[in-house]
DRENDO-1510 file (C-alpha; in Angstrom, 1 decimal, always signed):
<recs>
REC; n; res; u; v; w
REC; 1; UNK; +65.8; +25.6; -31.6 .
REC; 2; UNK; +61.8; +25.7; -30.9 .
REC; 3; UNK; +60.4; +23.6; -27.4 .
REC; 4; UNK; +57.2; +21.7; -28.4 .
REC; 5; UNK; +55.0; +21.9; -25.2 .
REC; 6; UNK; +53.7; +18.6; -24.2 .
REC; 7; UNK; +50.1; +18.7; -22.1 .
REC; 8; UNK; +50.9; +16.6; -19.2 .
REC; 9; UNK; +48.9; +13.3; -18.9 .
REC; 10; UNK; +47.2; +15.2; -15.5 .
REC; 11; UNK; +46.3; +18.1; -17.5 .
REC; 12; UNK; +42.2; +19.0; -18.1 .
REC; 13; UNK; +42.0; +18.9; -21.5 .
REC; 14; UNK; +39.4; +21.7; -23.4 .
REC; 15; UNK; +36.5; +20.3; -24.7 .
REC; 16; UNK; +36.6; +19.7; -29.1 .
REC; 17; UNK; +34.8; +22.5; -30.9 .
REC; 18; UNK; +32.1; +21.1; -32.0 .
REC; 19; UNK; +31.3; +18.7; -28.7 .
REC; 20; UNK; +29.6; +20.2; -25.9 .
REC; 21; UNK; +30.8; +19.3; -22.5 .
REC; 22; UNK; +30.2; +15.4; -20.9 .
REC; 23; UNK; +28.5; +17.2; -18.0 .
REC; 24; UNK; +26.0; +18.7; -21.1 .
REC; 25; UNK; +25.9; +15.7; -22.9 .
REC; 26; UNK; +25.1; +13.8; -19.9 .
REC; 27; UNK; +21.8; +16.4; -19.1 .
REC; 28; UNK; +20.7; +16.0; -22.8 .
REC; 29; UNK; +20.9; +12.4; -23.0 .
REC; 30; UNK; +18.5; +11.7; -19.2 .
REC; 31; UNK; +16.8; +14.7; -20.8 .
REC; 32; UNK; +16.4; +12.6; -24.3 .
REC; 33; UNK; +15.7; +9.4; -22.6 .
REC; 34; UNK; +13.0; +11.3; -20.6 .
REC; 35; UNK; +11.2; +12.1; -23.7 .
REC; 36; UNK; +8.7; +9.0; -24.1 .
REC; 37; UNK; +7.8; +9.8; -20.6 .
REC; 38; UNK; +6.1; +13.0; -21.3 .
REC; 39; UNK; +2.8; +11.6; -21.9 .
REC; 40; UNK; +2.4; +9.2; -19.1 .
REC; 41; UNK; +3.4; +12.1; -16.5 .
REC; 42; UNK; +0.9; +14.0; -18.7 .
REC; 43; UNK; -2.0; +11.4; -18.1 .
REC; 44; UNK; -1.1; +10.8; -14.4 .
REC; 45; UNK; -1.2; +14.8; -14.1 .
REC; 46; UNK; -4.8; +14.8; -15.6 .
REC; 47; UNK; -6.3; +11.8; -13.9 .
REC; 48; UNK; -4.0; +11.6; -10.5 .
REC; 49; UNK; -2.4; +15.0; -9.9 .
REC; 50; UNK; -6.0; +17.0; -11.0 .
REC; 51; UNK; -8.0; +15.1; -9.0 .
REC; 52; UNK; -5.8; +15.3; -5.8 .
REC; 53; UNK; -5.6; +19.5; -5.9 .
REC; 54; UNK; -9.3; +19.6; -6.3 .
REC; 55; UNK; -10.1; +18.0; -3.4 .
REC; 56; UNK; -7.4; +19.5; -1.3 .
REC; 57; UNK; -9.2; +23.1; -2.6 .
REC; 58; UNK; -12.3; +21.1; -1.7 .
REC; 59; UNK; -11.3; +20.5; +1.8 .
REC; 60; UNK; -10.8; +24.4; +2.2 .
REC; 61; UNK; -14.8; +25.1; +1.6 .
REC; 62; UNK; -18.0; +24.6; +2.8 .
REC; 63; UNK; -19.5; +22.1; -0.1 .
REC; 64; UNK; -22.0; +20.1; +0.5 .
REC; 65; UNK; -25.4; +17.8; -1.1 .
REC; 66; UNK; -27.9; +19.9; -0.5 .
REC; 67; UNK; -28.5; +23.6; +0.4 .
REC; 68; UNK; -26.0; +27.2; -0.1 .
REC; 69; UNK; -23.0; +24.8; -0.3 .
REC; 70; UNK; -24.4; +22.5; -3.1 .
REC; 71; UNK; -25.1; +25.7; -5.3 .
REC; 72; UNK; -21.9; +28.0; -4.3 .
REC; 73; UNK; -19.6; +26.5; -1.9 .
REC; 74; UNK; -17.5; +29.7; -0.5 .
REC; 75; UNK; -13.6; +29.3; +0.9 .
REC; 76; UNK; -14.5; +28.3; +5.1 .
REC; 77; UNK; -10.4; +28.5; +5.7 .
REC; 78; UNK; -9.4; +25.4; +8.1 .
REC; 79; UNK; -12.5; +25.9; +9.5 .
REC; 80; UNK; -13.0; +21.8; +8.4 .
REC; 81; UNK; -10.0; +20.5; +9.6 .
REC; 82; UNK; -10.7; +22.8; +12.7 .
REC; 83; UNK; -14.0; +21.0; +13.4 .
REC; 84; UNK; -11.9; +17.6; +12.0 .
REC; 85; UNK; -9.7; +17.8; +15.2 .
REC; 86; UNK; -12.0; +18.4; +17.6 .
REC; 87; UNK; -14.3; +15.8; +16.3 .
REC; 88; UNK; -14.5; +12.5; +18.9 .
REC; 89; UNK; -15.0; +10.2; +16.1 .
REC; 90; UNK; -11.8; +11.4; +13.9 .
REC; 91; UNK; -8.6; +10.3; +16.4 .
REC; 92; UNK; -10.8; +7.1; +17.0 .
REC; 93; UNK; -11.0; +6.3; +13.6 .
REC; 94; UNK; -7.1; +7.0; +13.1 .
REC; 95; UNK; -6.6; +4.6; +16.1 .
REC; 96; UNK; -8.7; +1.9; +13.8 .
REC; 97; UNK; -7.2; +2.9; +10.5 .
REC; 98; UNK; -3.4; +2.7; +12.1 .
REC; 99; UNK; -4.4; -1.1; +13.6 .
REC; 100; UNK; -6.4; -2.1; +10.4 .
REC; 101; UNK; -3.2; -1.0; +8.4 .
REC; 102; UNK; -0.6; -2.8; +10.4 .
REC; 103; UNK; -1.8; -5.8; +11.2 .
REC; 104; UNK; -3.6; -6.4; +7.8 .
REC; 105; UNK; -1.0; -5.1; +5.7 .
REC; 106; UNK; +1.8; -5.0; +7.1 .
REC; 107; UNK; +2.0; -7.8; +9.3 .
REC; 108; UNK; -0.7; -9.7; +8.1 .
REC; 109; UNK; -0.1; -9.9; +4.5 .
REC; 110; UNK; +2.9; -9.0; +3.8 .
REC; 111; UNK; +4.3; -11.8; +6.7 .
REC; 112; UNK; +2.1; -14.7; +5.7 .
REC; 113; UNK; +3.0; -13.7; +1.8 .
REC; 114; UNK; +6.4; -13.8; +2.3 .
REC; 115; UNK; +5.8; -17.3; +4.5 .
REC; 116; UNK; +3.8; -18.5; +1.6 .
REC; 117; UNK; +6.6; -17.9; -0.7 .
REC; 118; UNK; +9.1; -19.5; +1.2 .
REC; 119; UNK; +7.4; -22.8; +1.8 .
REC; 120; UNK; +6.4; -22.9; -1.9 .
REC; 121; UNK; +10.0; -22.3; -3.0 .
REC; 122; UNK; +10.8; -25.4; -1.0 .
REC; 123; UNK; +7.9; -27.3; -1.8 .
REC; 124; UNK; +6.4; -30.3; -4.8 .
REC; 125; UNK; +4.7; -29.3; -7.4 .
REC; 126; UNK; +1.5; -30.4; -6.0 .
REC; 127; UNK; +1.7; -28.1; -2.7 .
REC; 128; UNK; +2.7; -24.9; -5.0 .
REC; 129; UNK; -0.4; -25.8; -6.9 .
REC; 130; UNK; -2.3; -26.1; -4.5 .
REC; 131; UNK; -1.6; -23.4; -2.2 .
REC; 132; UNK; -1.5; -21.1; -5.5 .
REC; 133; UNK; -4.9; -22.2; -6.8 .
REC; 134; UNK; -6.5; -21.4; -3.1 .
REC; 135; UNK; -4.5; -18.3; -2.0 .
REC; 136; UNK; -4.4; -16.0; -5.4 .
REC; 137; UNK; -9.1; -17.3; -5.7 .
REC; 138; UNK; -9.6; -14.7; -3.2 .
REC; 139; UNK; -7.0; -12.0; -5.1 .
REC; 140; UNK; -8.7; -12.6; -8.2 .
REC; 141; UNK; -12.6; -12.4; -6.9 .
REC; 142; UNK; -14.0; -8.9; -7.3 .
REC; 143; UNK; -14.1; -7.3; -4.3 .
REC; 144; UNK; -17.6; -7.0; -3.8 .
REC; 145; UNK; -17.8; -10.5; -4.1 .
REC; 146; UNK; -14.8; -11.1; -1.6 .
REC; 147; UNK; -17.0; -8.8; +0.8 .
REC; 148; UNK; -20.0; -10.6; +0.5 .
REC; 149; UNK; -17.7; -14.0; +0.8 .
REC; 150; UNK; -16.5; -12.7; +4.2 .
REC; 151; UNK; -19.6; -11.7; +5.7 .
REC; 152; UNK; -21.4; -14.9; +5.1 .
REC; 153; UNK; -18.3; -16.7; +6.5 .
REC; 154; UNK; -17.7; -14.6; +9.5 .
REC; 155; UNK; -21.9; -13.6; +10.2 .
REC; 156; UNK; -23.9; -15.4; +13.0 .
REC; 157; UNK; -24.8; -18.0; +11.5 .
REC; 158; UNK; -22.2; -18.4; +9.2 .
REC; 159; UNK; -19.3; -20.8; +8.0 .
REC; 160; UNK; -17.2; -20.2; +10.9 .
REC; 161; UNK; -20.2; -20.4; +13.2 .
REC; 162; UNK; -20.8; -23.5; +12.0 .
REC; 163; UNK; -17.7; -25.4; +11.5 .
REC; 164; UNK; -17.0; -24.6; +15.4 .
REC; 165; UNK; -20.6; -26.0; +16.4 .
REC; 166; UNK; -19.6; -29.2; +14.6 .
REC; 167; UNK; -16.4; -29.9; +17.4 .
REC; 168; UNK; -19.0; -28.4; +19.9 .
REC; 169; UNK; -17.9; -24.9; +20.3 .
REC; 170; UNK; -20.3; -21.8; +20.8 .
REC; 171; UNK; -18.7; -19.3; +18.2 .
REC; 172; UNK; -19.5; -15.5; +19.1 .
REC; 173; UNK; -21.4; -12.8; +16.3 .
REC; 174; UNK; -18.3; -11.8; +14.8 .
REC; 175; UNK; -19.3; -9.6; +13.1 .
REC; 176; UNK; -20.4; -7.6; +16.3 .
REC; 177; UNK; -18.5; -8.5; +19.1 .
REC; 178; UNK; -15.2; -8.4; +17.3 .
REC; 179; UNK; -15.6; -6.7; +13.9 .
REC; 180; UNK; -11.9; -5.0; +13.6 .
REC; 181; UNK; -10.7; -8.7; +14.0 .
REC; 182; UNK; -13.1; -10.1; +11.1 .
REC; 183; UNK; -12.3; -7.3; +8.8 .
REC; 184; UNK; -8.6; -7.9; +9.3 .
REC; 185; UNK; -8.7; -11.1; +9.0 .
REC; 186; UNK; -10.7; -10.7; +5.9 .
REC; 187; UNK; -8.5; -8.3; +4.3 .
REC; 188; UNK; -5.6; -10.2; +5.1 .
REC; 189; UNK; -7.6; -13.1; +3.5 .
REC; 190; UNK; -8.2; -11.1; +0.1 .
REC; 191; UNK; -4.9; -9.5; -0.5 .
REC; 192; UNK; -2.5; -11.9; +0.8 .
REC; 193; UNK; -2.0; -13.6; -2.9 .
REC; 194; UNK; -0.3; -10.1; -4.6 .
REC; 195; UNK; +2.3; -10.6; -1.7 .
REC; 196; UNK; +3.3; -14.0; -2.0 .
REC; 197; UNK; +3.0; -13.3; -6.0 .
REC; 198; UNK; +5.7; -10.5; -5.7 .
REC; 199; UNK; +7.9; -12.1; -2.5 .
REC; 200; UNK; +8.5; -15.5; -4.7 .
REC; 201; UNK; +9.2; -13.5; -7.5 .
REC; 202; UNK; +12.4; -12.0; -6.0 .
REC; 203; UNK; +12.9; -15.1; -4.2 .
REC; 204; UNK; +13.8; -17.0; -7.7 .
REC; 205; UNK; +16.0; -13.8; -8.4 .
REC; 206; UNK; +18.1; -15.0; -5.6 .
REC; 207; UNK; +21.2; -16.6; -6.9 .
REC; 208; UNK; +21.6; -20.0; -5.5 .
REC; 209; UNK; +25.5; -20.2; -5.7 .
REC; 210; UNK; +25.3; -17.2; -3.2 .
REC; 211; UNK; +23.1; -19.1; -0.6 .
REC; 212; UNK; +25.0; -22.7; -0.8 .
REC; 213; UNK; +28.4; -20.5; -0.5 .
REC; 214; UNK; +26.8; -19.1; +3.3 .
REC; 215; UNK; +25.6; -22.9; +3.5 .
REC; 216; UNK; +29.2; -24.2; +3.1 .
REC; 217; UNK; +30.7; -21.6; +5.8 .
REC; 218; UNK; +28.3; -23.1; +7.9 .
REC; 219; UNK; +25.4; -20.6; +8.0 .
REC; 220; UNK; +22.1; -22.3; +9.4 .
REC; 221; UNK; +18.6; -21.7; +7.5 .
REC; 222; UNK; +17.5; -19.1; +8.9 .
REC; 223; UNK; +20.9; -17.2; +9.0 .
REC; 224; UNK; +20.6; -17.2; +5.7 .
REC; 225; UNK; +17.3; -16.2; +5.3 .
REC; 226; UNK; +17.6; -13.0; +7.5 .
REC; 227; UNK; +21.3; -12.4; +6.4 .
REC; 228; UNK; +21.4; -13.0; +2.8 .
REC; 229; UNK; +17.9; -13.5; +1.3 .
REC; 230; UNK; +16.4; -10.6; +3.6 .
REC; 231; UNK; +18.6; -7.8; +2.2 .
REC; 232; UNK; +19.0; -9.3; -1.5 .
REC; 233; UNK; +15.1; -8.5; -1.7 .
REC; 234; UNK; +14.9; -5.1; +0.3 .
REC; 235; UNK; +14.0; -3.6; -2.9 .
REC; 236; UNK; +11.0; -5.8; -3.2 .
REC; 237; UNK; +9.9; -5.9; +0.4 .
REC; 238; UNK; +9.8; -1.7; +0.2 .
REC; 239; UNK; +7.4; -1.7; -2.9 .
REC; 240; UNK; +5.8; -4.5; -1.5 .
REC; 241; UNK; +5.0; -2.7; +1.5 .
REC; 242; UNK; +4.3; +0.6; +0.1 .
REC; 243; UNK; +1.6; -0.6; -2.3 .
REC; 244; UNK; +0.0; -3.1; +0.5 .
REC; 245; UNK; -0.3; -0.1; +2.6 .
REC; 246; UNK; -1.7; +2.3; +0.3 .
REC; 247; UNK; -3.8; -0.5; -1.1 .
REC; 248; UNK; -5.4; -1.3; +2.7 .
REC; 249; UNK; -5.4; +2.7; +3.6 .
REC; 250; UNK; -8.5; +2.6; +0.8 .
REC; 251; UNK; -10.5; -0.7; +1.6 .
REC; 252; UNK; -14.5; +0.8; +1.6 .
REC; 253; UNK; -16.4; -2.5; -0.2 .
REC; 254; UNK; -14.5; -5.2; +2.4 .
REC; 255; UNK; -15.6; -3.2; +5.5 .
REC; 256; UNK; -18.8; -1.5; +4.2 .
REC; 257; UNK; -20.5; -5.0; +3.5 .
REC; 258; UNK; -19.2; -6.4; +6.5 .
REC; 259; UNK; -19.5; -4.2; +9.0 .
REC; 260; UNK; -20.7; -0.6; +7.8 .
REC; 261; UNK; -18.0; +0.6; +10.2 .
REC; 262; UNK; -20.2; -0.8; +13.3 .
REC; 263; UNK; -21.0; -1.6; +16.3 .
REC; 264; UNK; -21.3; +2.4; +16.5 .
REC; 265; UNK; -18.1; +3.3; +15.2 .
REC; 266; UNK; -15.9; +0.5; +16.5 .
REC; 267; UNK; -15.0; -0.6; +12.7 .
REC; 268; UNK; -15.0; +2.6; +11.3 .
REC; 269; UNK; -11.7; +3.4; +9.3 .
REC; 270; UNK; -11.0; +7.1; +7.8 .
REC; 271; UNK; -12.3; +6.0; +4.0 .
REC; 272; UNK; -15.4; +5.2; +6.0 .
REC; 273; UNK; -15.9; +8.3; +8.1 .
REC; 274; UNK; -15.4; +10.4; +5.1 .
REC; 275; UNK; -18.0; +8.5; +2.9 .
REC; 276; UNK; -20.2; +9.1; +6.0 .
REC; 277; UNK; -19.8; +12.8; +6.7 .
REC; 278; UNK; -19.8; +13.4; +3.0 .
REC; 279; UNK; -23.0; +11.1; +1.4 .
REC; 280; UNK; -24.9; +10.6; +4.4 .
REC; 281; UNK; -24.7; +13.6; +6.3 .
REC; 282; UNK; -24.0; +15.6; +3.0 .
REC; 283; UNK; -20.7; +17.6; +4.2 .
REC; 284; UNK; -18.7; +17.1; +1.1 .
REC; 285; UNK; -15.8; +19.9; +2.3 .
REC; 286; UNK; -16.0; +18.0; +5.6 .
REC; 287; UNK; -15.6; +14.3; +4.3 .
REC; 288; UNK; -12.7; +16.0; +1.7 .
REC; 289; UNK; -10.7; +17.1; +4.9 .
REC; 290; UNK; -10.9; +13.8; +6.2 .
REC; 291; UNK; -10.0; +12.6; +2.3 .
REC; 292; UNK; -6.9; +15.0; +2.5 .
REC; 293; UNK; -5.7; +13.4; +5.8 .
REC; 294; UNK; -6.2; +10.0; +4.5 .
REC; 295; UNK; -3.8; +11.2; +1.8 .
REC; 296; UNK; -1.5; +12.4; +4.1 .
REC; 297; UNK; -1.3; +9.4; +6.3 .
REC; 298; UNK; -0.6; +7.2; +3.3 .
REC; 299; UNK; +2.8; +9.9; +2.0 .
REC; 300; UNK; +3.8; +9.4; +5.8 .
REC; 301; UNK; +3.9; +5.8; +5.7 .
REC; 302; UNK; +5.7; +5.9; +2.1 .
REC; 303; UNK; +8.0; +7.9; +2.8 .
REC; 304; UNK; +9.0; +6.2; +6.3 .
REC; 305; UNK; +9.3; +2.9; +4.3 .
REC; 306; UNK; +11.9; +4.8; +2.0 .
REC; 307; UNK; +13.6; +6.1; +4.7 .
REC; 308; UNK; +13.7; +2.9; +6.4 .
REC; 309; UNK; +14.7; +0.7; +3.8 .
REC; 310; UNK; +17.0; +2.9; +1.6 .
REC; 311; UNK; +16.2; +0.8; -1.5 .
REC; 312; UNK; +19.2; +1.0; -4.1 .
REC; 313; UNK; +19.2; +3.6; -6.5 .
REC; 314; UNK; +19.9; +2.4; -10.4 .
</recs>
């Protein structure tokens, strides 16, 4: 009499001839889904990635406008990011860039966005219309424009000047004796509508029953708001934040037309200093090391709000 051998239910069974391993199949298919992507990454190589080595090899010479430099810039080493660091006006114009950044971007728009977004969730038809029509003007204006908008409000004798004089206050030049406070106030102005855009966007993704359930346990506003709505839009909030700071790390036009990063230097962000050192004083390799650590700052800050948030992974 001949056994029959039974595999046992717990048993690995050996792949089908024929049928390549799930593990396999699994690479081809992200690798086969990955496919359409090819020329996107191949564009974003050209135009993003290209650009971004060139100036870092920039940074590493001695280019410049006018003179040897202009004609055959030769590899100086750190020799510009040596000069960089022992520059006065560089870790002063980090200290501006780091207070423009947070309380414009992160703080200012992002926190009155997501403010804005609340109270029109909540709000008639009329205030949502209202509040949309005169919050996303400003987004939509050109930024030039927007510039030119905020230095005739914030100037000497501008709209602010002159609304205070009409209740019989003495407004101050702000544009002089407080120019980090006008340009953040006017970039908090300009770029406020994308975050109350995206905030009440993941606010309707919210589901109600979840909200009204915390309601019924007897969960006060803003319990719920920091408990339940907070993390169900963390995933928002960290691409929110990532873009309004990479978006504010590059503001020239706003603070250029205001300001021209004066009194002295007392508005003078990094974008600034490196348009100065490279087009006025003609130290392109210079201004491309201050370029390189603008970069830098900006990876810094993404990658903390990665870190921080831990957004869900698909």
């Amino acid at each position: 009499m001949t056994a029959t051998l039974t595999p046992t239910s717990g048993a690995p069974r050996a792949p089908e001839a024929g049928r390549p391993a799930p593990k396999r199949r699994k690479a081809v298919t992200r690798l086969t889904r990955g496919v359409p992507l090819l020329p996107a990454v191949g564009l974003l190589a050209v135009f993003l990635l290209g650009p971004v080595i060139s100036s870092f090899y920039g940074s590493f010479t001695n280019s410049s406008l006018s003179g040897v430099g202009a004609s055959s810039a030769e590899f100086v080493g750190f020799q510009n990011y040596t000069d960089l660091f022992a520059s006065p006006d560089f870790p002063k114009s980090v200290l501006i860039t780091l207070i423009f950044l947070v309380a414009s971007a992160i703080l200012g728009q992002n926190v009155l966005g997501l403010g804005l977004a609340v109270l029109m969730q909540s709000s008639n038809k009329v205030v949502r219309s209202t509040v949309s029509t005169i919050v996303v003007t400003a987004w939509v204006l050109p930024e030039i424009v927007a510039a030119f908008a905020a230095y005739a409000f914030f100037s000497d004798a501008g709209t602010l000047n002159t609304m205070l004089a009409a209740i019989g206050i003495t407004g101050p030049n702000w544009l002089y004796t407080l120019p980090l406070l006008s340009v953040i106030l006017a970039n908090t102005w300009r770029g406020t509508a994308f975050s109350m855009l995206v905030y009440r966007a993941a606010l309707n993704d919210v589901p109600p029953e979840i909200t009204e359930a915390a309601e019924v346990d007897g969960a006060k506003g803003w319990q719920r708001f920091v408990l339940i709505t907070l993390p169900m839009i963390r995933r928002s909030i960290s691409t929110n934040l990532m873009l309004t700071t990479l978006q504010t790390l590059s503001v020239f036009a706003l603070i250029f037309v205001m300001t021209n990063g004066g009194p002295g230097t007392d508005s003078t962000t990094l974008p600034l200093l490196a348009y100065q050192e490279a087009f006025r004083f003609g130290q392109l390799g210079f201004g491309t090391a201050i370029a390189t650590m603008l970069l830098l700052v900006g990876a810094l800050f993404s990658v903390a709000y990665i870190r921080a948030l831990k957004p869900e992974v698909d």
